[in-house]
C-alpha positions in Angstrom: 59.4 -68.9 9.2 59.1 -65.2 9.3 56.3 -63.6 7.7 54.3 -60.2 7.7 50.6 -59.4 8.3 48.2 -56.5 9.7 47.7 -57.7 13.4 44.4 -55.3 12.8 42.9 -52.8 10.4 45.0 -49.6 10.5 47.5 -48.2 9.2 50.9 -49.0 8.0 52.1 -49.4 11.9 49.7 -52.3 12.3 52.1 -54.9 10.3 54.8 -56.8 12.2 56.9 -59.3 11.5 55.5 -63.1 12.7 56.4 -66.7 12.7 54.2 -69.1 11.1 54.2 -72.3 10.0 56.6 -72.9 6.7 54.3 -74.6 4.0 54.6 -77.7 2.6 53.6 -78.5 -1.5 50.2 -80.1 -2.1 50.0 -82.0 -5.7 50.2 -79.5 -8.0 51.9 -77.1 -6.3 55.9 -75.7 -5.0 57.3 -74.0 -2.6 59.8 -71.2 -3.1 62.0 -69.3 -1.4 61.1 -65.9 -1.2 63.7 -63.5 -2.4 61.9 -60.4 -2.7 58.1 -59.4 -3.3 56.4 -56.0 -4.4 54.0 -53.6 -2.3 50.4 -53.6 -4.3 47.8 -51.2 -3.5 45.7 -54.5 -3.3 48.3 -55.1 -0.1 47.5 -51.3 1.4 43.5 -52.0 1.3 43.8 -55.6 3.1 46.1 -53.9 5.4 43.2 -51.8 6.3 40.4 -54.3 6.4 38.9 -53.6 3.0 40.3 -56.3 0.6 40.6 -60.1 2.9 42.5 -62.8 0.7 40.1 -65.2 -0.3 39.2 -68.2 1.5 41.2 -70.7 2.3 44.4 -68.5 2.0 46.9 -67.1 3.8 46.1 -63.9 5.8 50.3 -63.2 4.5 49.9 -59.6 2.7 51.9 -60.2 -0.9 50.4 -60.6 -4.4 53.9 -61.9 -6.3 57.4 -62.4 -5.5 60.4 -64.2 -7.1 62.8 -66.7 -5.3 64.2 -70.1 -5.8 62.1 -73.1 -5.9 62.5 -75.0 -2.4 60.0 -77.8 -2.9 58.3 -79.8 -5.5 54.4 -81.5 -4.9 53.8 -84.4 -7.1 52.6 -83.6 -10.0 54.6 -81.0 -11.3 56.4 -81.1 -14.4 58.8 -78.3 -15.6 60.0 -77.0 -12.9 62.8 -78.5 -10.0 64.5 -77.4 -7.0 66.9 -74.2 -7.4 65.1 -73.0 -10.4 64.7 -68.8 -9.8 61.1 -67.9 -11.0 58.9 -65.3 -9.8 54.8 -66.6 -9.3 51.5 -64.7 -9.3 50.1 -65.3 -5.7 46.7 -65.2 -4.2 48.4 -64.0 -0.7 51.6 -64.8 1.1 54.6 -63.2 -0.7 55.8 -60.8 2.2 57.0 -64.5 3.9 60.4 -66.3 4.0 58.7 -69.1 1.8 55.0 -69.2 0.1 53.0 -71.5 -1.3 52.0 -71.7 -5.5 49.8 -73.3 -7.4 52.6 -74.4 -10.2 50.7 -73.0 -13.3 50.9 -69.7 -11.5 55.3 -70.0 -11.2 56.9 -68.4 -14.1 60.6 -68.3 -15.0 62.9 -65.0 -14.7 62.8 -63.3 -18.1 66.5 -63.3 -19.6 68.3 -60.5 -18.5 66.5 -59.5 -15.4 68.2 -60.0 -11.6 66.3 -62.2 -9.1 65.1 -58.9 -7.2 63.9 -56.9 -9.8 61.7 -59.9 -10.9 59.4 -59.4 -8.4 58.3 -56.3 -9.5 56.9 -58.5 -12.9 54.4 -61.2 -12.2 51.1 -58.9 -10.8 51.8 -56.2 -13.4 52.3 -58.1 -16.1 49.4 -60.3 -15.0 47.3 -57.7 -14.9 48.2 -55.5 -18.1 48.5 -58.7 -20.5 45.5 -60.1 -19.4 42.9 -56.8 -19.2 44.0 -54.9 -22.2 45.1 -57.4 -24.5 43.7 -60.9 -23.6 40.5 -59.0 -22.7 40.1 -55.5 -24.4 41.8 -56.7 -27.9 43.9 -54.1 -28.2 45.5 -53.7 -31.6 48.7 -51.9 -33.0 47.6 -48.0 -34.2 44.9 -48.2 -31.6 44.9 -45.5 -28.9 45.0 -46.5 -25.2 44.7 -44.4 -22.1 46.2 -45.8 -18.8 45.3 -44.1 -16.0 48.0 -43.1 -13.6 50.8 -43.6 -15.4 53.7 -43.2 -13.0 52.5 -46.7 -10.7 53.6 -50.3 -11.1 50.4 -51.5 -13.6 50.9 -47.5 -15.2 54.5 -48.0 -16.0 54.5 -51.5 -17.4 51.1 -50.7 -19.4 52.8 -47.5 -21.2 56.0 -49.8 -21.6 53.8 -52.8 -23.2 51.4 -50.9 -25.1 54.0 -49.3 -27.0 56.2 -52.0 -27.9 52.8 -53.4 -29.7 52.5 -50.4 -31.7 49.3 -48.7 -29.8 49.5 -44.9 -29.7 49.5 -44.3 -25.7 47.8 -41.0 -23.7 48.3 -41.3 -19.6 47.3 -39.2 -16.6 49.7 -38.5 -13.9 49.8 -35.9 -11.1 53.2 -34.0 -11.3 55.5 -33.0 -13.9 58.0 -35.5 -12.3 55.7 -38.4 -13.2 54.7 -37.3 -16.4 58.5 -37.0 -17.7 59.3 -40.9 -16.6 56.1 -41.4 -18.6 57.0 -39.9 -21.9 60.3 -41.8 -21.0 58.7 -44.7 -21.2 57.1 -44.6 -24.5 54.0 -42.4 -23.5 52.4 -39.9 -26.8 50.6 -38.0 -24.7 50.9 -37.2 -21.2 48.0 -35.6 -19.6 48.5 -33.8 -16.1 44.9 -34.5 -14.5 45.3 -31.6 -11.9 45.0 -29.1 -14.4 44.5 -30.6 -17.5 40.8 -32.9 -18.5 41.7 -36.1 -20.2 38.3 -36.4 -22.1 39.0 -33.2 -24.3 42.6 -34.4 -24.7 41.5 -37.7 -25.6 38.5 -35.6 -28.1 40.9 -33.5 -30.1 42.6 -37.5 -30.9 39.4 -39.1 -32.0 39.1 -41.1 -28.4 40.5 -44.2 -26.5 39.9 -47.1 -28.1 41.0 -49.0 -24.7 41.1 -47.8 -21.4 42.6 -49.2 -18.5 40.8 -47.6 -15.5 41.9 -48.3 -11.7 39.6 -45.6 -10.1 36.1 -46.5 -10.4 33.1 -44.8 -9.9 34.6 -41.5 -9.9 36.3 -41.3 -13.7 33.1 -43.4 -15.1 31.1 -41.0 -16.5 34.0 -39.1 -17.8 35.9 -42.4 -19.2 32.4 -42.9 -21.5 32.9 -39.7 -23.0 36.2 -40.4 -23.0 36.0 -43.3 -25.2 35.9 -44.0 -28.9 32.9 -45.7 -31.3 33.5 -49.3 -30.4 35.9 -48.2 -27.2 36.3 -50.2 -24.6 37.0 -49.6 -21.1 38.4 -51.9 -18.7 37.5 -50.8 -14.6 40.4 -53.1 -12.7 39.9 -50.9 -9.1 37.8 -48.9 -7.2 40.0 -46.3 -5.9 37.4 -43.7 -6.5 34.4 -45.6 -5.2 32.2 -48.1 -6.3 29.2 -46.4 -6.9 28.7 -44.6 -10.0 26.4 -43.9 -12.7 26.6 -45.4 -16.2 24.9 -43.2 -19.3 23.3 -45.8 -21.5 22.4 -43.8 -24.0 26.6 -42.3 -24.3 27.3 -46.1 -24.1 25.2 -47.5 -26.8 25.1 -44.3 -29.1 29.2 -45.3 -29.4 29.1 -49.5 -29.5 31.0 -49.1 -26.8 31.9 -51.8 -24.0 32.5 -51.5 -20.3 34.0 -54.1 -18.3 35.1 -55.0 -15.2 37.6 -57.5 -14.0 39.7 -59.0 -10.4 42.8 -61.1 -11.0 43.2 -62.3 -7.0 39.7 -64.4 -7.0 40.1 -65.9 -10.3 40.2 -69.6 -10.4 43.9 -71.1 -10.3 43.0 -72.3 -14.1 42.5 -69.1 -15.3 45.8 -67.4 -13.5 47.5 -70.6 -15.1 46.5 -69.4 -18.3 47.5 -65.9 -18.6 50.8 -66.6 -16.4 51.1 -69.0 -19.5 50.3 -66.5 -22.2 52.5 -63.9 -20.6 55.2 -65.6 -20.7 54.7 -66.9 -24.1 54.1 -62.9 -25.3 55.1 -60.3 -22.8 58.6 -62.1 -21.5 60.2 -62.3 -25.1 59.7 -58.6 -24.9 61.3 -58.2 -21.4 64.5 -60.3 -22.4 64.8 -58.1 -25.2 64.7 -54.8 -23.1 61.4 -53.4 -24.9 60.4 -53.7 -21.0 62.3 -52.8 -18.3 61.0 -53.0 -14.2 60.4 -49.8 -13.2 61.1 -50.3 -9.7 61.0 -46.7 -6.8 62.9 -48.6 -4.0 64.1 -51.7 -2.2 63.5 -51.9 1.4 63.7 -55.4 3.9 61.2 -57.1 4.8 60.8 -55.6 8.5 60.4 -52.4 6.7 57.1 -53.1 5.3 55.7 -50.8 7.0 57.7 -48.2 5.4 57.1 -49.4 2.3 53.2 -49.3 2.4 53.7 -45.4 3.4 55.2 -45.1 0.8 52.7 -46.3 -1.7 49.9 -44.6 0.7 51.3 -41.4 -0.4 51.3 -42.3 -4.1 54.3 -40.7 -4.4 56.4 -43.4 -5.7 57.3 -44.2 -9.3 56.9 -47.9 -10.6 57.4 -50.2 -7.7 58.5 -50.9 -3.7 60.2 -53.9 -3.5 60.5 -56.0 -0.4 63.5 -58.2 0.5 63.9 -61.1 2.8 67.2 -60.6 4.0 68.2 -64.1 4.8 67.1 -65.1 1.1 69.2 -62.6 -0.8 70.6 -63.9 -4.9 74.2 -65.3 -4.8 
């Protein structure tokens, strides 16, 4: 089957289109037919060397996807042949078939098309499981997503508001900050010129944070942060080296914490693909969420598509199609 991967560190030129071998289901696990799967920034750093699947799994670039299932390992209840789903992957989406652990295969939320699904499964994931699941956040609370305009931006804004939390985000343009207010934002906060902490100040302060640049926005996320805030680091796009006032931190009975979905045990992505689908899809079939997907390109564009996220300046998500797997 075809299937992408970096043939070395580099840039978005370095993927090509291979054959490998076409899986076959273990107990506990199914195969499916890959329809489409989304670009992850997670995708862009193992692309360059900096983020290797974890072992034992496929060197396939490709977080999530959503298809129809092809095979069936014994021991799996729930789910047959043909169902459409989308999964949470470890690696291998950006393939003609993958490989899933079947607690980590979810079905299409009502009302969404086969395609669009796979811009769900790693946002959702993510989202449900850091600021709620984790974080606690509670209706009237105020949460602060950092770059609001990308795939985990656009879905937190979307889910935070439908559970009642007042929302603040950062974005870059006035482009991105517009589709942000769309989506249910309070406060938009342009970070070129404008500095989130006294924005979030003159509120009273995040109560949750959802932070994907590291080291860099630490300091300034602990100031930003409410008595008894919390603030949840899911990415190290500004560095990983920072420093952490204990004094700001404790002075506020305030929490910092720091979470990967991709290395987590297959129990623990069973259980919050389980608990998103039991509290985050009802709110999906009922339009409260919508993808928020920036385009759809095939497969052997991939390459194109990870320029595109390089760039950062997309809006929600870049699809991926296989071409020969397209919905009826």
């Amino acid at each position: 089957m075809r299937a992408v991967i970096a043939t070395e560190p580099g840039g978005p030129e370095v993927l090509a289109i291979t054959e490998v071998e076409a899986p076959t289901p273990g107990r506990g696990e199914v195969v499916i037919d890959v329809v489409a799967t989304a670009v992850n920034k997670a995708d862009t750093l193992q692309r360059r060397g900096f983020y290797p699947p974890p072992p034992g799994e496929s060197d396939v670039l490709g977080l999530e996807c959503s298809g129809r299932i092809a095979a069936v390992g014994e021991g799996v209840d729930g789910l047959a042949v043909g169902d459409k789903v989308c999964a949470l992957l470890a690696s291998g989406g950006y393939a003609e078939q993958v490989l899933v652990p079947a607690g980590q295969v979810m079905p299409v939320p009502e009302g969404i098309d086969l395609v669009s699904a796979a811009a769900l499964p790693e946002v959702a994931c993510t989202v449900w499981s850091n600021v709620f699941m984790l974080a606690g956040l509670q209706p009237g609370e105020r949460f602060l997503v950092h770059g609001g305009a990308g795939g985990i931006g656009t879905f937190a804004i979307q889910l935070a508001t439908a559970l009642s939390a007042k929302v603040f985000t950062t974005a870059g343009s006035e482009e991105k900050l517009r589709v942000c207010r769309e989506l249910g934002a309070d406060v938009t906060i342009n970070y070129r010129d404008e500095d989130f902490v006294e924005v979030l100040r003159e509120h009273g302060g995040a109560d949750v944070i959802l932070d994907n640049m590291g080291a860099k926005y630490l300091p300034r996320n602990v100031d930003a942060l409410a008595t008894q805030g919390r603030l949840v680091v899911i990415g190290m796009q500004g560095g990983s080296q920072g420093e952490l006032d204990l004094g700001k931190l404790l002075s506020k009975r305030a929490a910092v914490l720091a979470t990967s979905l991709r290395a987590r045990p297959a129990e623990e992505k069973a259980a919050i693909c389980a608990s998103v689908v039991e509290h985050v899809w009802p709110l999906v079939a009922e339009g409260a969420i919508k993808p928020v997907i920036h385009a759809v390109l095939p497969l052997e564009q991939a390459g194109a598509a990870h320029t595109l996220v390089d760039e950062s300046s997309h809006i929600g998500k870049v699809l991926l199609t296989t071409m020969s797997s397209l919905p009826d």
